[in-house]
C-alpha positions in Angstrom: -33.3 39.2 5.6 -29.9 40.3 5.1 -27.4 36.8 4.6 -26.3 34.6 8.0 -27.3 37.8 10.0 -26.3 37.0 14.0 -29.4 36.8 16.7 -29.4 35.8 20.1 -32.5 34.7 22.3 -32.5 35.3 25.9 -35.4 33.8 27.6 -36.2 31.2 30.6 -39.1 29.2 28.5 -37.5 26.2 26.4 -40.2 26.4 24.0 -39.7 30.3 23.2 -36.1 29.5 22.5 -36.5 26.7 19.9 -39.2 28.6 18.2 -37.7 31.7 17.6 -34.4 29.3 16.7 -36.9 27.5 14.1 -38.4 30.2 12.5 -35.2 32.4 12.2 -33.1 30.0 10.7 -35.3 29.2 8.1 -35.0 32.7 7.1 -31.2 32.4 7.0 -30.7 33.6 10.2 -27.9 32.0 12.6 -29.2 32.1 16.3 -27.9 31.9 19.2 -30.0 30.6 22.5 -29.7 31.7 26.4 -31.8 30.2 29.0 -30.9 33.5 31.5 -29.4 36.8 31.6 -26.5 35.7 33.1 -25.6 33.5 30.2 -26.8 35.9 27.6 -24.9 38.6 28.9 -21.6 36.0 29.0 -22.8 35.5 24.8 -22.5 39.0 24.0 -19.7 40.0 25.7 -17.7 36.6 23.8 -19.3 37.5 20.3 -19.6 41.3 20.5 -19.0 41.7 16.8 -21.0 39.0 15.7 -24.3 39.9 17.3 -26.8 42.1 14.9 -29.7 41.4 17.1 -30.9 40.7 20.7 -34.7 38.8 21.1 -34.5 39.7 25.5 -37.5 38.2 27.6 -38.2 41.0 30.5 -40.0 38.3 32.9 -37.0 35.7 33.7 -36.3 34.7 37.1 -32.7 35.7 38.7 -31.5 38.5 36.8 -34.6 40.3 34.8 -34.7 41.4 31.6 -33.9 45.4 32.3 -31.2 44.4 34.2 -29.8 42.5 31.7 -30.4 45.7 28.9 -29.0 48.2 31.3 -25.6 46.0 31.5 -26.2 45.6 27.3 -26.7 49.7 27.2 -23.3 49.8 29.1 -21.2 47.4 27.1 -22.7 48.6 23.4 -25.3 51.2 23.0 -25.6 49.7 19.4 -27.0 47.1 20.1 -30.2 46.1 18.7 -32.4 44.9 21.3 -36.0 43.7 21.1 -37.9 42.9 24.1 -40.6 39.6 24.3 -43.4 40.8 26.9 -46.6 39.7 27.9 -49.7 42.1 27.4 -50.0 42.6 30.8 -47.0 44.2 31.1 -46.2 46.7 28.1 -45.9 49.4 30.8 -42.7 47.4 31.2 -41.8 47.2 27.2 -42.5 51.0 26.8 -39.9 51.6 30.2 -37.5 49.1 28.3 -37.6 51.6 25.3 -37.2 54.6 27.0 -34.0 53.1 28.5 -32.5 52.1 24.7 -34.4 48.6 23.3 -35.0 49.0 20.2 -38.5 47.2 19.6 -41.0 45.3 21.5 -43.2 42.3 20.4 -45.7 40.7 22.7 -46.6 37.1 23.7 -48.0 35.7 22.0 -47.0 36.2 18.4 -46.8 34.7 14.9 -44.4 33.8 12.9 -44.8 36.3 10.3 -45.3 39.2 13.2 -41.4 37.7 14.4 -40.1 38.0 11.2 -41.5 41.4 10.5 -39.8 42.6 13.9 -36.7 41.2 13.6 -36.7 42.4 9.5 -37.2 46.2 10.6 -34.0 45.6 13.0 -31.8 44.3 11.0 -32.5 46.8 8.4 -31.8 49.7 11.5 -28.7 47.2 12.2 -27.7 47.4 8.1 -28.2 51.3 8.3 -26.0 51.6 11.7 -23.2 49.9 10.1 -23.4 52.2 6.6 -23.6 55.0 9.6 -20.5 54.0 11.2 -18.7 53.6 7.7 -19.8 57.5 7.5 -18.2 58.7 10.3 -14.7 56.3 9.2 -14.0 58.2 6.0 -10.8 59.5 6.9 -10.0 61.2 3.9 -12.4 63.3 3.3 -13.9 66.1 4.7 -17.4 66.0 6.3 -18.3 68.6 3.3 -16.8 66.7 0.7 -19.1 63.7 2.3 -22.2 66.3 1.7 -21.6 67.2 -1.9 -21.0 63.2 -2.9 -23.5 61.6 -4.9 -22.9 58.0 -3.4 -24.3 55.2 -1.8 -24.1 57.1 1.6 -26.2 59.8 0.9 -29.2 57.7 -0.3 -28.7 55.6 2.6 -29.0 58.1 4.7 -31.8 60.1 2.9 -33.6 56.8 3.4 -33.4 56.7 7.0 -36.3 56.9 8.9 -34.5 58.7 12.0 -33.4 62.3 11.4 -29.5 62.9 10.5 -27.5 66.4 11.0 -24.3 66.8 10.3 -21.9 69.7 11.4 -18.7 70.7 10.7 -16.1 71.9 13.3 -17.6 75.4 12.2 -21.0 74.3 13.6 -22.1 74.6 10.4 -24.6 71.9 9.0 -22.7 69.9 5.9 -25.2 67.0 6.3 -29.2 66.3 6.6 -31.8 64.2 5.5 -35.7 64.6 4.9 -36.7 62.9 8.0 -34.2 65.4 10.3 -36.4 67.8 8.2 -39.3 66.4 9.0 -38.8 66.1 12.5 -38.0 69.4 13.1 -40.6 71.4 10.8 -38.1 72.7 8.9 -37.2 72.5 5.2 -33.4 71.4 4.1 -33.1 74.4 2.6 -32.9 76.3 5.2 -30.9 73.7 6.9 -28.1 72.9 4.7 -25.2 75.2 4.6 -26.2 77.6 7.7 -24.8 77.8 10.9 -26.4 76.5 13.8 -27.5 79.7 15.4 -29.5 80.5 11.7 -31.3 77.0 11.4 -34.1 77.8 14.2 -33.3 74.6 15.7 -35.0 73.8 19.0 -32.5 75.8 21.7 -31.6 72.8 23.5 -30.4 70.7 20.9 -28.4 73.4 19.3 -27.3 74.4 22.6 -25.6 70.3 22.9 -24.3 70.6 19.5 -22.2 73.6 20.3 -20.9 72.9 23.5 -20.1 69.0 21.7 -18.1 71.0 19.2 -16.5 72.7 22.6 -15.5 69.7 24.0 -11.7 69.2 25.1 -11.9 65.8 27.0 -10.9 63.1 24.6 -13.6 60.9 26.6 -16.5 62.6 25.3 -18.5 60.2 23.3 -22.1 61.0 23.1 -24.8 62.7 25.0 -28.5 61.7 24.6 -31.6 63.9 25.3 -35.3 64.2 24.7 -36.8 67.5 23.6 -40.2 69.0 21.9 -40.3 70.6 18.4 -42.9 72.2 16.5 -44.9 75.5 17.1 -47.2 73.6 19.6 -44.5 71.7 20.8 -46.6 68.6 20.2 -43.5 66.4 18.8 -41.4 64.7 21.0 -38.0 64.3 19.7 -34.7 61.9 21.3 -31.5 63.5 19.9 -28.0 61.5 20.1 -25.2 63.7 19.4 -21.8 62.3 18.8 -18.2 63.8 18.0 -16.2 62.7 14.4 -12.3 62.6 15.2 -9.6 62.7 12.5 -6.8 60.1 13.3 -5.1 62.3 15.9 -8.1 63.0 17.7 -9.1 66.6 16.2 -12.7 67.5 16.0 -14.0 67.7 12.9 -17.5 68.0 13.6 -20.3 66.1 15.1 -23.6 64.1 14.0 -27.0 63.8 15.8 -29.3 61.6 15.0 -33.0 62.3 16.1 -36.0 59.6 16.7 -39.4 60.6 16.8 -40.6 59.4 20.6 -44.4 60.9 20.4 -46.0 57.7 20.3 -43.8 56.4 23.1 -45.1 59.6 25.1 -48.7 59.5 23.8 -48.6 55.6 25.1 -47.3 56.9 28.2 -50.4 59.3 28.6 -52.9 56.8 27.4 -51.2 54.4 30.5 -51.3 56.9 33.2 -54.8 58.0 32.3 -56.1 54.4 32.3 -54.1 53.8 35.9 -55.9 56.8 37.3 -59.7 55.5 35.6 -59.2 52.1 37.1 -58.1 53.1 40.4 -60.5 55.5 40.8 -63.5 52.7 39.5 -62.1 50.1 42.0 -61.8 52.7 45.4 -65.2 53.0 46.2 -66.2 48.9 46.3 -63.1 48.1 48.2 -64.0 51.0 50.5 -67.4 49.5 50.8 -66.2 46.0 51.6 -64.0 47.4 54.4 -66.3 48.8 56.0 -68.5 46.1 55.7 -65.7 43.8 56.6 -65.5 45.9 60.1 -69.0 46.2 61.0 -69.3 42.2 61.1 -65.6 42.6 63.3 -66.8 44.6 65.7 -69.7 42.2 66.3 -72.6 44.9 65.4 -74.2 41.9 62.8 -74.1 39.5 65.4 -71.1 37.4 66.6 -68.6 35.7 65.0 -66.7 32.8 66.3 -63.0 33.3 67.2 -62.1 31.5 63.5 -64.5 33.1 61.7 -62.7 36.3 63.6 -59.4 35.9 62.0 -60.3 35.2 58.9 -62.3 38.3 58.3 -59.1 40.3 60.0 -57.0 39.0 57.5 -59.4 39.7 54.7 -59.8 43.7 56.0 -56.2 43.7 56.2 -56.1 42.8 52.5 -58.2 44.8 51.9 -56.4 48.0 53.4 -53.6 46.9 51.6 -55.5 47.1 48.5 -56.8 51.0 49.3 -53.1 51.8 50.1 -51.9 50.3 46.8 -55.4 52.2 45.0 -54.1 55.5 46.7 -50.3 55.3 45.9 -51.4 54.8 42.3 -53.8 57.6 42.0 -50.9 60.0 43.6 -48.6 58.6 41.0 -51.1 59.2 38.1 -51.3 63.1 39.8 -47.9 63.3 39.6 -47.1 62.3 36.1 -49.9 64.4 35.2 -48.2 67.1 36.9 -51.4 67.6 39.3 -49.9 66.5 42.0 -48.1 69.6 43.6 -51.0 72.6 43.1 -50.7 74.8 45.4 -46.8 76.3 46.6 -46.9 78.6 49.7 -44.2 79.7 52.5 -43.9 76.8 54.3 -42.3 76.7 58.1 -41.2 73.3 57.7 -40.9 72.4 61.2 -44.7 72.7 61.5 -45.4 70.2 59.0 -42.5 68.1 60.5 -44.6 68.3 64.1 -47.8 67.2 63.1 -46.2 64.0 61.2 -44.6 63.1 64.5 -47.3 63.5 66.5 -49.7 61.6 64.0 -47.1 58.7 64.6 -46.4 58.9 67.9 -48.8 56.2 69.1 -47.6 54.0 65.9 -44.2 54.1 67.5 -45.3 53.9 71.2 -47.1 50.7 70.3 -43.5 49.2 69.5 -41.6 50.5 72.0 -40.0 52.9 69.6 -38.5 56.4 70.7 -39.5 59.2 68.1 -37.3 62.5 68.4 -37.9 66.0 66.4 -35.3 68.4 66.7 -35.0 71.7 65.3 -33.4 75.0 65.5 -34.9 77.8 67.1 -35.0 79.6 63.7 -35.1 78.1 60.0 -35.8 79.8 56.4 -39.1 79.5 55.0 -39.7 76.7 52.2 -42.0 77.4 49.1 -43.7 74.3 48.8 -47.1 71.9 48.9 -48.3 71.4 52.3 -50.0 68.2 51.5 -47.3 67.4 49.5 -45.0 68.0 52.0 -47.3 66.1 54.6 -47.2 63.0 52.5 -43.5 63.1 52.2 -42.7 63.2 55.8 -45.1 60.6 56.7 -43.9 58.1 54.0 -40.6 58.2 55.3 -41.2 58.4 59.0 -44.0 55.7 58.7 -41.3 53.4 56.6 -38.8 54.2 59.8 -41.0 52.9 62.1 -42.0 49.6 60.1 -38.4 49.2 59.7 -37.2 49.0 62.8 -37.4 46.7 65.8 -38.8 47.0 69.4 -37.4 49.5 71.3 -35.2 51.0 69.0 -35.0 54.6 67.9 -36.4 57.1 64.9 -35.3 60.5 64.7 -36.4 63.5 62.9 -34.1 66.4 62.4 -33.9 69.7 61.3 -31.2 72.3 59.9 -29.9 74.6 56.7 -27.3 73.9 54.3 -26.4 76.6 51.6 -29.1 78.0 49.9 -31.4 74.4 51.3 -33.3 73.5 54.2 -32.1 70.2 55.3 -34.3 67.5 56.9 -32.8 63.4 58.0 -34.9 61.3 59.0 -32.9 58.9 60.5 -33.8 55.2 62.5 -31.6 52.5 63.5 -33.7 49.7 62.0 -32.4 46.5 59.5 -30.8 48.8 57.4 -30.6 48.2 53.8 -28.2 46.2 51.0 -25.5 48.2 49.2 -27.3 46.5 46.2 -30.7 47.8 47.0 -29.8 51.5 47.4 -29.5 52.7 44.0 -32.9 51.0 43.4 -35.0 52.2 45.8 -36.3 55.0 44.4 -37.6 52.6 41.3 -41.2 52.3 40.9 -43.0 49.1 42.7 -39.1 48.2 43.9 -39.1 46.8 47.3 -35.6 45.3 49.3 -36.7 41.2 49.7 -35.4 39.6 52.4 -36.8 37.9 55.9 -37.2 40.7 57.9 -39.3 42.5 55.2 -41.6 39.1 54.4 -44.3 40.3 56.9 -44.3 44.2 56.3 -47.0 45.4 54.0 -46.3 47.6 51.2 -46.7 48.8 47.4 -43.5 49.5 46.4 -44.3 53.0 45.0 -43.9 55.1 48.3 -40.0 55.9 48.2 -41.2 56.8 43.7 -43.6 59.3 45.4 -41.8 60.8 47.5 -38.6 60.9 45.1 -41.6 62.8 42.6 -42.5 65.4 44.9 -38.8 66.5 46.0 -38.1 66.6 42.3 -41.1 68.6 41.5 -39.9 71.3 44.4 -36.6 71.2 42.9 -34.9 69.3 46.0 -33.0 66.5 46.3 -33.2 63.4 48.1 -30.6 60.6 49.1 -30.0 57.7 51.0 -27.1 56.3 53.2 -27.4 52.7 54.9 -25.7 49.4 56.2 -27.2 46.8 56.4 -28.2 46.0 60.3 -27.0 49.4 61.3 -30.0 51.8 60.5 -30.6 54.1 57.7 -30.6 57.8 56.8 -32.9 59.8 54.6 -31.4 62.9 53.8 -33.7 66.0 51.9 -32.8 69.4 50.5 -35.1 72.0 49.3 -34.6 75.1 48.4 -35.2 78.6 50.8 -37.6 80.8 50.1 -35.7 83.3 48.1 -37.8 86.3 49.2 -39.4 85.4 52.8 -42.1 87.4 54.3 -40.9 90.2 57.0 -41.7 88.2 60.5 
């Protein structure tokens, strides 16, 4: 490993800490310990320069581990971050990568399988720096930089992610065989042509051009995933970044591309083994349900009043467990794209009506007043109906949970632009400023007292955030907490209706 290189260890277990301190400082290594993110985050931001790599835990109480790399992504993209999981949650590691760690390694691991981790890093972290040194040559020209037999240019032809260069001509001065590689080309053909004569995949040399466009002196980088090959079978993430002289003119720009196909093949793999499972366990927990209510309703013989609760609590377990089973299978659909099938003209206000009616006697029973409005005459949607079904009930059902006795929910109806527009509105607990931009997040649900007792999975709001998106809508949010809360959805007209 590369003399005194700088790590830090965020995690909450004492006894991760002081081994990843022991073995790492044997190897030379000087390491740095947090017990939270808080801390860790307080380390980085007083030894930016000095850090090489990050060793962040993703379970730790307070503030978790992706917060803590989302506030490392916005303070230094750079960094080097490897997450510490548990095997029962590399879902989690493979959503840390996609948002910028570097690595994962999971618990429990050897010493060897540490050092091997943190080598590869601090090799990437050795490579960023010679990177950086690149892009500060200030007296020469990026095609001087191509033509030079140095250090640099075996550096970067040694790089396992793919480097182009360009010139303020958007001409490529600069590549390597792995930027080859990854985009089923040869150098050849690369090297010395203009963008437009490289058969680059059209979104990346779309960025690249408009980079080279680019007037605002805040432009720094733009990240994006994108498929290359003739089957489109390789999954590509290209950063693209501008090179400034000293006064701030363009001289060109650099991307550099990493192969993500095994992140999205593990992605696959996941979803496919969600939807397996789920679809295995449905059927026994159906069966015990129903079992559990033919002994409820006394049809086995009777029960005494204890024995009475404690099979209602077990069937409402239980349904809680079939809710959770069916959220997952939608969410398997949807990343399968299966979920939204079949798109007809949809008169949105019919769908809208048979929601409210369907929850009618679930608001009655708390008092609640449920209102649909609509205007005598709205555009046609193209959408899912079932899709469209779920949606509405997700949201209204979550209105109604939400708020207390003898308040109100209210469904309305209306056009905006080229969009339908649908609020669903209620004027229940209301949620945090904090919590809104969260949400929409996968298994995310607000905490507090008035949410203890309400039953839920976390992945409705995710659904229903899916299906808009697959419809090309929009959803959004506006609340305060103890004054109510506001779902507001767009989706596009019909653009050519049917005569009425």
């Amino acid at each position: 490993m590369p003399d005194q290189a700088n790590i830090l260890v965020i995690d909450d277990e004492q006894i991760m800490r002081d081994g990843c301190s022991r073995i790492l400082s044997r190897d030379g290594c000087s390491v740095l310990c947090a017990d939270n993110g808080s801390q860790g985050l307080e380390e980085i931001k007083s030894h930016p320069e000095k850090m090489d790599v990050i060793l962040l835990d993703l379970m730790m109480p307070g503030m978790s581990g992706m917060e803590v790399l989302d506030h490392i992504r916005t303070f230094d993209p750079n960094l080097l971050v490897i997450v510490i999981t548990g095997y029962a949650t590399v879902e989690s590691a493979v959503e840390a990568m996609k948002k910028g760690a570097y690595d994962f390694i999971p618990k429990p691991f050897t010493p060897d399988q540490l050092r091997i981790v943190v080598r590869r890093a601090l090799e990437r972290r050795t490579l960023q720096k010679e990177t950086e040194f690149l892009r500060r040559e200030r007296e020469k020209s990026l095609r001087d930089i191509a033509t030079e037999k140095s250090k640099i240019k075996t550096i970067i032809n040694c790089m396992g992610d793919g480097v182009l260069v360009c010139d303020r001509d958007s001409c490529i001065v600069l590549s390597n065989p792995a930027a080859s590689r990854m985009l089923k080309t040869s150098e050849t053909l690369l090297l010395g042509n203009y963008l437009n004569q490289c058969n680059l995949p059209s979104e990346l040399s779309k960025i690249m051009e408009e980079s080279l466009q680019a007037k605002d002196m805040s432009y720094a980088s733009v990240s994006q995933e994108l498929s290359a090959g003739e089957s489109g079978d390789i999954f590509l993430r290209a950063h693209t970044a501008l090179v400034r002289n000293d006064i701030g003119e363009i001289m060109g720009s650099v991307t550099v591309l990493q192969d993500i196909s095994h992140l999205k093949e593990l992605d696959r793999m996941k979803s496919e083994f969600i939807a397996m499972v789920t679809h295995e366990l449905r059927a026994p927990i159906a069966a015990v349900e129903q079992q559990l209510t033919v002994i409820l309703n006394k049809m086995a013989g009777d029960v005494t009043e204890k024995q009475e609760q404690l099979l209602s609590r077990a069937k409402q377990r239980t349904r809680g467990l079939l809710d959770l089973i069916k959220d997952l299978l939608d969410l398997s659909k949807i990343e399968a794209g299966k979920m939204v099938q079949y798109k007809e003209p949809l008169l949105l206000q019919e769908v809208i009506q048979r929601v409210v009616d369907l929850m009618r006697a679930e608001a009655e029973n708390k008092k609640i007043d449920l209102q649909f409005s609509t205007p005598p005459k709205l555009s046609l949607i193209n959408a899912d109906r079932n899709s469209m079904e779920g949606i509405f009930t997700n949201l209204i059902s979550n209105a109604i949970k939400y708020t207390p006795e003898g308040g109100k929910v209210w469904v309305a109806l209306g056009e905006e632009g080229g969009f339908v527009k649908a609020t669903v509105s209620d004027t229940g607990i209301g949620i945090k400023k904090g919590d809104l931009g969260r949400i929409f997040d996968k298994f995310y649900r607000v905490k507090s007292t008035e949410t203890r007792q309400i039953v839920g999975t976390g992945l409705g709001l995710s659904i229903v955030k899916s299906i808009v998106d697959a419809h090309l809508g929009s959803i959004s949010v506006e609340s305060e907490e103890g004054n109510g809360t506001t779902f507001i959805l767009l989706l596009p007209k019909e653009l050519n209706p049917a005569p009425c």
